[in-house]
N, C-alpha and C positions, 0 to 999 in steps of 0.2 A: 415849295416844290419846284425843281426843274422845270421837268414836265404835267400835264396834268392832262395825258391820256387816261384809255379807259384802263391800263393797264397797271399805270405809275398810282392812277385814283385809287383800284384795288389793293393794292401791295398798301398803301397807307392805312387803310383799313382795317386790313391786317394788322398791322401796327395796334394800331389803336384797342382792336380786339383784344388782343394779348394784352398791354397794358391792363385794359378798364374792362369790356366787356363785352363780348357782339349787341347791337343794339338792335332793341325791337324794328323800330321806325325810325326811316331814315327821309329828311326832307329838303329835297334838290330842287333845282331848277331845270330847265329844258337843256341844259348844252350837252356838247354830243359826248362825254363822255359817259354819262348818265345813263342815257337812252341808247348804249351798245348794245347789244346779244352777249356781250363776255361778262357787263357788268351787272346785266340784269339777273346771268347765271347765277354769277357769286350771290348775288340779295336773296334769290330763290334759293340756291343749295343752305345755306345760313337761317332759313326763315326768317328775313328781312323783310317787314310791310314798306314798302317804297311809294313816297307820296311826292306829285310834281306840285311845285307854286305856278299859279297861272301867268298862263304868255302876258308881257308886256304892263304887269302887274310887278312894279318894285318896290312897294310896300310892304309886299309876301314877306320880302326878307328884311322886314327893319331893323325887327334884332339882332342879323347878323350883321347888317350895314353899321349899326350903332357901335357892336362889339370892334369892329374894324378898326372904324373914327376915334375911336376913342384908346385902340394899339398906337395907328398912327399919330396923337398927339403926347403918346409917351412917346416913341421913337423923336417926335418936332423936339420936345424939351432934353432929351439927353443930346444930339448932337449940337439945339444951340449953347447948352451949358458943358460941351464938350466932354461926355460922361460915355463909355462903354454902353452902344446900343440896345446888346445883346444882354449885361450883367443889368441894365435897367427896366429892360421888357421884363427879364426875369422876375425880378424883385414885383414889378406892378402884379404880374400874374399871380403870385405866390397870396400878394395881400390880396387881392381883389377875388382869390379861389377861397378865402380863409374870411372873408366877411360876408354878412348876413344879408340876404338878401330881403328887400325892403316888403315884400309880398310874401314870398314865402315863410320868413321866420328862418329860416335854416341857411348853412353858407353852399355854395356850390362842392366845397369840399365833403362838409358834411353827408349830403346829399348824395355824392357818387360813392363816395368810401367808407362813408357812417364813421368817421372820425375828423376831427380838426387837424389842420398840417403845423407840424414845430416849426416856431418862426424864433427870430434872436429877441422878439419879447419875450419868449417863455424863459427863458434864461432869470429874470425875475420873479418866476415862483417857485415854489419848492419840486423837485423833480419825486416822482411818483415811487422811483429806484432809491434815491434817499430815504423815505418815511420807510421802507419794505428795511433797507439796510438797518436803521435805526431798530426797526420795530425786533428783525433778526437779533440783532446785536443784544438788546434788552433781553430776548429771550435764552440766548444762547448763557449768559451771563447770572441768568435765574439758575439754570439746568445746569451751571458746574460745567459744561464742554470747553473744549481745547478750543483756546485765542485761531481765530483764524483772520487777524487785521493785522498787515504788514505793513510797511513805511519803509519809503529808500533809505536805503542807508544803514537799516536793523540788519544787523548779525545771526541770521537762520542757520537752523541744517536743514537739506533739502534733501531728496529721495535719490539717493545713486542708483543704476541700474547696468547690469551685466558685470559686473565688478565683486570684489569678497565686501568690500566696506557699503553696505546698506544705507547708511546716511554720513554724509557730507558737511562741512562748514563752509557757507558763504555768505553773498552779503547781499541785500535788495538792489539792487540796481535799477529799474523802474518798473512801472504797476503797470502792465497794458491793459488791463481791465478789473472787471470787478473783483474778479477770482483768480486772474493769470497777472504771474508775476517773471518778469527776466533774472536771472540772478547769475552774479560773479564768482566763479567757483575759487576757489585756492591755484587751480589750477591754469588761471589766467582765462578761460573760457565761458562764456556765456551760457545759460540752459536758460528753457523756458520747464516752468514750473505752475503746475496747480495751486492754491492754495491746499488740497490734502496733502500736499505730498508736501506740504516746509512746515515746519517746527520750530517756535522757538526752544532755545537752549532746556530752558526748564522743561520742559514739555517730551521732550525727548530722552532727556533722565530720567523723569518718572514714568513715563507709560510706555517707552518703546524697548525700553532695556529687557523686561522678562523675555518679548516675542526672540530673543535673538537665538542662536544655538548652543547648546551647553558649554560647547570651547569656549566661546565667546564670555562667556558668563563667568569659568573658571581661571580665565585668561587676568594678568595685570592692568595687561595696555586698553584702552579707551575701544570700545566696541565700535564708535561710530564713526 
């Protein structure tokens, strides 16, 4: 912080609130920010129990002192191994939020948000979206339903829209996600596309041709 009036103190607070959550108890020490009228307001308007550490007594805060020491000697190691001070406090924070604390059993993550935070370990176990994907996949595949797994580079029809031609020939061009896929039209342009909305080849012969209009149906040329 810049500054660290009673008013700049507030506003962080704020922050914080939104982030995580108003806290029950809050425990400061004597400086004057603390001890305003504006900051005492906000603790009281919030039902804030506000607790002081005693005068002249800096053991109150050892564990904030510890937490400190212990920034500060990450910060010492990344600027003498000339590392990004700011990408290296991150990183410490990240693990040190996500591991278990030696007394409670639980990580500070846990704790605050009742979940563990993704770290680039998790990247070595199986992703929770995979087993669900898989699990879909297996079922979909029991139940006879329409392929709904694209790959770049497959030759779809895709859902035209405001047009007489209903469905379209293009090609995957990348997956933005699980279900949303970009695709190459004929027409040189890009769409974004659902998975409902693309068909392979087969898939559109057989089950979309009845839906179309009777011209369409008694017509020579390719409906789609």
């Amino acid at each position: 912080m810049n500054f660290t009036n009673s008013i700049s103190v507030t506003k962080a607070l704020r922050v914080l609130g939104v982030w995580f959550d108003l806290p029950k108890q809050l425990v400061s020490d004597n400086d004057p920010p603390s001890t305003s009228s504006e900051f005492k307001q906000f603790l009281v308007t919030n039902g804030i129990e506000h607790t002081y550490s005693a005068p002249y007594h800096s053991s109150s805060n050892g564990a904030t002192e510890n937490a400190v020491k212990t920034c500060k000697n990450v910060i010492k190691k990344a600027i003498s191994q000339k590392l990004d001070v700011d990408v290296a406090l991150l990183r410490f924070l990240l693990v040190y939020r996500n591991t278990e604390h030696c007394t409670k059993g639980e990580s500070p993550a846990k704790l605050l948000q009742g979940r563990a935070l993704r770290m680039r370990l998790d990247c070595l176990k199986p992703e929770r979206a995979d087993r669900v994907h898989t699990s879909q996949k297996r079922q979909q595949l029991a139940s006879g339903g329409l392929r709904r797994n694209f790959r770049e580079g497959d030759t779809i029809w895709y859902r035209n829209y405001g047009a007489r031609r209903k469905w379209l020939e293009g090609k995957i061009q990348f997956k933005v996600g699980n279900t949303n896929y970009e695709i190459l039209g004929i027409d040189g342009i890009v769409h974004h596309r659902h998975a409902d909305q693309l068909r392979h080849a087969f898939n559109v012969a057989l089950n979309d041709t009845p839906i179309h209009s009777e011209k369409c149906r008694r017509s020579s040329f390719n409906p789609f």
